[in-house]
C-alpha positions in Angstrom: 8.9 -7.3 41.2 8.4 -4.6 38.1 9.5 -6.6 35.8 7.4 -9.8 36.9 4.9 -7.5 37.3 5.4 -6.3 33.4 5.8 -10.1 32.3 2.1 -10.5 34.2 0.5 -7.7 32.0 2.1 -9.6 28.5 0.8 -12.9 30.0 -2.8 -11.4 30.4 -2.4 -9.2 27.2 -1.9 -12.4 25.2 -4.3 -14.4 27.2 -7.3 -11.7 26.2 -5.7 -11.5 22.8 -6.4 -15.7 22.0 -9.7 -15.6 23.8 -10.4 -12.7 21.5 -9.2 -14.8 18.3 -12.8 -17.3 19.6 -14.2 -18.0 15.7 -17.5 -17.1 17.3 -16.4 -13.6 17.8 -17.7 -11.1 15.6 -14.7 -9.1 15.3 -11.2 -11.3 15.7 -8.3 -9.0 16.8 -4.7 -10.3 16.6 -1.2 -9.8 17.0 1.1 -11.4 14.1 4.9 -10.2 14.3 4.7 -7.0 14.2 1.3 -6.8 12.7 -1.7 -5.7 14.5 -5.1 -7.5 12.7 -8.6 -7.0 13.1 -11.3 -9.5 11.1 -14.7 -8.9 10.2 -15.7 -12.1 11.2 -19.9 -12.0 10.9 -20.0 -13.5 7.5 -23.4 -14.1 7.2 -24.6 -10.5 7.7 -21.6 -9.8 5.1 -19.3 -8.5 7.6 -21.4 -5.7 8.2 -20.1 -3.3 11.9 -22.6 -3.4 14.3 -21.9 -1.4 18.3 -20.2 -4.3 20.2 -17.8 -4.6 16.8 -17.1 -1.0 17.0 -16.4 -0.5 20.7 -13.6 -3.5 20.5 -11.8 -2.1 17.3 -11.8 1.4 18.5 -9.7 0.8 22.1 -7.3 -2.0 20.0 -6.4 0.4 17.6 -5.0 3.2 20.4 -3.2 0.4 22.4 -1.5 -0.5 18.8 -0.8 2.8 18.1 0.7 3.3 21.7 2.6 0.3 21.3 6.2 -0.3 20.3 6.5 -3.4 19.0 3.5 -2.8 16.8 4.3 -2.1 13.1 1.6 -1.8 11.1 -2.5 -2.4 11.8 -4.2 -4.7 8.7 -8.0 -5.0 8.5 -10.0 -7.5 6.5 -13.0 -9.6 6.1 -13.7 -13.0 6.2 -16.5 -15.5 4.2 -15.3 -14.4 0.8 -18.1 -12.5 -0.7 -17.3 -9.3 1.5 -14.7 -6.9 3.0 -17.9 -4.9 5.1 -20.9 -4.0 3.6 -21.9 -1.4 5.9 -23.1 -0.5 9.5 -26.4 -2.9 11.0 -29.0 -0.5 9.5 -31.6 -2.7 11.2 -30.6 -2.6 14.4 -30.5 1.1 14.0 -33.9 1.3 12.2 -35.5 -0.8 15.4 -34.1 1.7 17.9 -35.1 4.9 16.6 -38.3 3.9 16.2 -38.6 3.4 19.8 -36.1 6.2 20.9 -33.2 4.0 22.0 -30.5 5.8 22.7 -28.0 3.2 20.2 -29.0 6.1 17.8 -26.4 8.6 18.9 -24.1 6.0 20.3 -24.2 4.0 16.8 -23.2 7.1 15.2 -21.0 8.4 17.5 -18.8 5.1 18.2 -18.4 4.9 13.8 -17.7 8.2 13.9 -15.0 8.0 16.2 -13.5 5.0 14.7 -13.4 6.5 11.3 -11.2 9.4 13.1 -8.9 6.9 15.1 -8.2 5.3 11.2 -7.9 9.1 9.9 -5.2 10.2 12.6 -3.6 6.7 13.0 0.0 7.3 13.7 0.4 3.6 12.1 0.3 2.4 8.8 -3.0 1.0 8.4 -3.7 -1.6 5.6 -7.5 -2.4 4.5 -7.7 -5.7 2.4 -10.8 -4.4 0.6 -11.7 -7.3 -1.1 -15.5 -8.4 -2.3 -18.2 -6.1 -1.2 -17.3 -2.8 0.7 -19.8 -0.3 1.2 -21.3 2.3 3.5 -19.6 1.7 7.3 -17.1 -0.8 5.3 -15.8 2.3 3.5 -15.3 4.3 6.5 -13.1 1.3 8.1 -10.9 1.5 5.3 -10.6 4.4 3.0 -9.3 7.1 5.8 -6.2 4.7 6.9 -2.8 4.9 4.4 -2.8 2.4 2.4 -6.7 0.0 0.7 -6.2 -3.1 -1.4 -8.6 -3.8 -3.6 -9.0 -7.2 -5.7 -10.9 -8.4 -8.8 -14.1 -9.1 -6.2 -13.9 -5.6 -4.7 -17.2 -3.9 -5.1 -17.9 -0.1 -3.9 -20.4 2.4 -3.6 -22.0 4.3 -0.7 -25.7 3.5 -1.7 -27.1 5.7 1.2 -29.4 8.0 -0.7 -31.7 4.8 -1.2 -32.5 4.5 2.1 -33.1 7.7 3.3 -29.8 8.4 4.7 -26.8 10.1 3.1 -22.7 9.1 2.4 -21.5 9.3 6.2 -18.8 7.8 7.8 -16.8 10.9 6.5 -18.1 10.5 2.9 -18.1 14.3 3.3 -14.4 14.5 3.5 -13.0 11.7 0.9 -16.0 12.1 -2.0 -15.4 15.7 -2.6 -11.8 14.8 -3.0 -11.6 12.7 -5.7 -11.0 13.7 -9.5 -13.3 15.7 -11.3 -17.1 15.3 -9.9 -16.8 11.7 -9.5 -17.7 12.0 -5.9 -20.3 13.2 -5.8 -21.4 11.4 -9.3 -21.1 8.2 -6.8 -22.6 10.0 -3.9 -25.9 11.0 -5.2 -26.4 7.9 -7.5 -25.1 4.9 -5.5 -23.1 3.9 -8.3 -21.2 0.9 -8.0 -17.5 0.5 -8.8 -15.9 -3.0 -9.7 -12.5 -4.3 -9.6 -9.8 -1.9 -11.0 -12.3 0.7 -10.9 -12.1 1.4 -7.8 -8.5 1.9 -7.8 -8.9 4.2 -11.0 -11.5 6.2 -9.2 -8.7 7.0 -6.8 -10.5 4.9 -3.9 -8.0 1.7 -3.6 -4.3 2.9 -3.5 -3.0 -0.7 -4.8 -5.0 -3.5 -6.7 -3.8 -6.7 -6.1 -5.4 -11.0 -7.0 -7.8 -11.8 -4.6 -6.3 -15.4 -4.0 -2.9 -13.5 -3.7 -3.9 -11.5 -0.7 -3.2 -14.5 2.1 0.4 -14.5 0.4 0.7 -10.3 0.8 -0.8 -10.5 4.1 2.1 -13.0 5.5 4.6 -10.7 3.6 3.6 -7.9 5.8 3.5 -9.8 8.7 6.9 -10.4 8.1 8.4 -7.6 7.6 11.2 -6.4 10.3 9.9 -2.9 11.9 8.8 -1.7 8.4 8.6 1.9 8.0 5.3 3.4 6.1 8.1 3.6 2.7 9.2 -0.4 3.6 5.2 -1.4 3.5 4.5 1.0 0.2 7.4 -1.6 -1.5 5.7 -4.4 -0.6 2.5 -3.5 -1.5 4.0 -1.9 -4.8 6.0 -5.0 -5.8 2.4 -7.2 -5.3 0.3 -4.6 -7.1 3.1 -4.3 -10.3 2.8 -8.2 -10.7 -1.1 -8.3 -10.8 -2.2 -8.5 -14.6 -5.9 -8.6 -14.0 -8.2 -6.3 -16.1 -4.5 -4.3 -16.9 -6.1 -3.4 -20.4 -9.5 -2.8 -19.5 -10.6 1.3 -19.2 -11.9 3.0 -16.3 -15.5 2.5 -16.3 -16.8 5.9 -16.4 -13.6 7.2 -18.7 -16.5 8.0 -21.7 -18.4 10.0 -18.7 -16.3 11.7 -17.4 -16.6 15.0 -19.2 -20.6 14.6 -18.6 -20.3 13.9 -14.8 -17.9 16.8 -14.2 -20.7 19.1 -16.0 -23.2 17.9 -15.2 -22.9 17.2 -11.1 -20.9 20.5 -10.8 -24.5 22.3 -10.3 -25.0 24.1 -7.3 -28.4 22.6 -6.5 -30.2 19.6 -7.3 -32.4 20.9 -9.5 -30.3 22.6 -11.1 -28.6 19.4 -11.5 -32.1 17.7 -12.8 -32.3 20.6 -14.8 -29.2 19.8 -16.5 -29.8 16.3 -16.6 -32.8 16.4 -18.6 -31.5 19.4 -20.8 -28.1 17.0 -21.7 -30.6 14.3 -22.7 -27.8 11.2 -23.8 -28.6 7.8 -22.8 -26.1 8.2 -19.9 -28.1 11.4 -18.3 -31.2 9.8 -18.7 -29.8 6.6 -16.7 -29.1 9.0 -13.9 -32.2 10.8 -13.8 -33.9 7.6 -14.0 -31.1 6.6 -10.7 -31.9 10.1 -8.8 -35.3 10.3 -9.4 -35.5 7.3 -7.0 -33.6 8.1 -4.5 -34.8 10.6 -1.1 -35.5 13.6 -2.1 -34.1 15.1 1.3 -31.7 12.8 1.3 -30.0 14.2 -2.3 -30.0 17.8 -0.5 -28.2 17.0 2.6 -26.1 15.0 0.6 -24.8 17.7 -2.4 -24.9 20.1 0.9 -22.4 17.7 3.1 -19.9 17.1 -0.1 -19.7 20.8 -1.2 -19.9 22.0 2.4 -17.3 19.0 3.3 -14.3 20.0 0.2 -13.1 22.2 2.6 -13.0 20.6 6.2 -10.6 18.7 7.8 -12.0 15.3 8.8 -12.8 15.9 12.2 -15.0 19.0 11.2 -16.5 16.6 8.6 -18.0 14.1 10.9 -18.9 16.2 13.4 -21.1 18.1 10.8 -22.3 14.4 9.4 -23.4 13.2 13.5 -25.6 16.6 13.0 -26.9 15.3 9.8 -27.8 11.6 11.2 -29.5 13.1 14.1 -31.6 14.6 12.1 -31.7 12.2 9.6 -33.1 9.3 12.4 -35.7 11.9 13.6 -37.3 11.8 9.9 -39.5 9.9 8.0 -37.6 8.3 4.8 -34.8 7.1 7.1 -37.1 4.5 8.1 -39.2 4.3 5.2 -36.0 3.8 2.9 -35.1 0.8 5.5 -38.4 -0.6 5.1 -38.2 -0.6 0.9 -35.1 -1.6 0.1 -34.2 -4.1 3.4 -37.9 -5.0 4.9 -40.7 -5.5 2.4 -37.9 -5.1 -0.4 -41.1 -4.1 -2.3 -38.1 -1.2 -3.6 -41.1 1.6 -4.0 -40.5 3.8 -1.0 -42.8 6.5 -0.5 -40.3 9.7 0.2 -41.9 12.9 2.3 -41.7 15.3 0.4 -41.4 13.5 -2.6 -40.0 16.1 -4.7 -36.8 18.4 -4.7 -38.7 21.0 -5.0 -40.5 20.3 -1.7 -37.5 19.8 0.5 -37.2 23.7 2.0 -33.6 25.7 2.2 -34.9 25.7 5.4 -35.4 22.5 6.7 -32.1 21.7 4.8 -30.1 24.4 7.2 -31.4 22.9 10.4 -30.4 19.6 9.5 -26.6 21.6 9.5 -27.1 23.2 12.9 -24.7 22.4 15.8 -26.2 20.4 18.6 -24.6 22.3 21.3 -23.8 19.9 24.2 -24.9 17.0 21.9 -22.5 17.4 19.3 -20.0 14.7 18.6 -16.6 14.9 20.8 -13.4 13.2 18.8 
């Protein structure tokens, strides 16, 4: 009786699983061999997570995780142009200006789901090919192992629109060599290709058209261990030529980024900025005087406060800062510049650093009691 019983459950597993795999589905989740796989399937809105995506990645995940006969978890994109290029900033933008509650349950089911990758007791395998940004970076860059191909594009552009590098930007940017996070955190900097691997973001770069080919390998593999996927993944990323000679990007910068963005404030980093006075620190005064002004000061705040947290502590402190960020003004004024009107002139409040109080800055940082986020 058990056991028919048992055979039932597989039967209705597999049955959910196909009607999952629907091409309409915005999110297609899998099981391949040993291989769990979630797709990014809304193409058109470049992959980009909205709610409904997040609330079916999140439980699949913790069934994989529990189950035996899965391996490995692999997440990609499909359409081409991106692997996720962010969370549904509209959908957002609509409900807070009307109070809906999707603004904590937005933030808090991301959140979350950026944790589940975090903690994941299996290897998890982002195919981070074309554009990844914002929410895309947080489905990828906390699990073990990110891809990224000659179409991979990065950056965590948030301090253009009012908001700042979530998703526990907080924990990974700080992290990275030198000042280079926060460089990328306070100017939106993009990173192409190799780059991204080189800025210590990807962990293996491999062709773009080669991917389908690496993804059947894994796939194959006979209960790999975490070691038996690094091979594979290795072997691919040894044989890819592309770009092999080229330098890293912001090699000629890098002594200039680790001065200059090492400032404990943001004026002092204008300051410095303006006092360095090369072509390059001009571009990024040019880059930050553009951006929110609050948003730059939550921002330096989260990364220096966020060097030394664990990930958990991380987004829990970042859920404090986008409750306070969606109860502002340049949230939805940054929204309404860069993704609206796209007239790209937003009118910030303050509009100056020098405007944006120590104080208001330390209530943005302030548990929530009750409200704060539960991982």
């Amino acid at each position: 009786r058990l056991r028919a019983l048992n055979r039932l459950q597989v039967i209705f597993q597999h049955l959910k699983m196909s009607k999952q795999t629907d091409s309409a589905a915005e999110v297609l989740l899998e099981k391949k061999g040993g291989a769990g796989i979630i797709t990014l399937n809304r193409p058109k809105a470049l992959n980009a997570l909205n709610l409904s995506m997040i609330q079916k990645i999140y439980p699949q995940i913790k069934m994989w995780e529990q189950d035996p006969e899965t391996f490995l978890i692999i997440i990609k994109g499909t359409g081409g142009k991106a692997f996720c290029a962010g969370g549904d900033i509209r959908a957002i933008t609509e409900a807070g200006k009307v109070g809906d509650k999707l603004i904590q349950d937005f933030f808090i089911g991301e959140y979350r789901l950026n944790n589940a990758i975090g903690t994941c007791k299996k290897p998890y395998v982002a195919l981070i090919d074309g554009i990844t940004m914002g929410g895309g970076v947080g489905v990828s860059v906390h699990g073990h192992f990110r891809v990224a191909t000659e179409k991979t594009v990065f950056a965590m552009p948030e301090t253009a629109i009012g908001l700042f590098p979530d998703v526990g930007g907080g924990y990974f940017l700080p992290r990275l060599s030198g000042k280079i996070g926060y460089y990328l955190a306070l100017t939106g900097c993009r990173l192409k290709g190799r780059d991204v691997l080189k800025a210590g973001i990807a962990t293996h770069f491999v062709e773009s058209e080669k991917l389908p080919a690496l993804e059947k390998d894994l796939i194959a593999l006979k209960s790999p261990s975490k070691e038996k996927i690094a091979d594979l993944l290795n072997s691919y990323h040894m044989k890819c030529t592309i770009d092999q000679e080229k330098e890293f990007a912001l090699d000629e910068h890098m002594e200039k980024i680790n001065s200059l963005f090492s400032a404990n404030s943001m004026e002092e980093i204008v300051k410095k900025l303006k006092q360095d006075g090369s072509p390059f620190a001009m571009k990024q005064l040019e880059t930050i005087n553009k951006m929110s002004p609050t948003s730059l000061k939550l921002t330096l705040r989260q990364l220096r406060e966020g060097a030394s947290m664990s990930l958990q502590e991380v987004l829990r402190m970042e859920y404090r800062l986008s409750q306070a960020c969606m109860k502002g003004h340049d949230f939805y004024e940054g929204v309404r510049a860069v993704l609206i009107d796209k007239d790209q002139s937003p009118k910030w409040k303050p509009a100056a650093l020098e405007e944006v109080s120590d104080e208001f800055v330390d209530n943005c940082f302030k548990p929530l009691g009750n409200d704060d986020l539960k991982l």
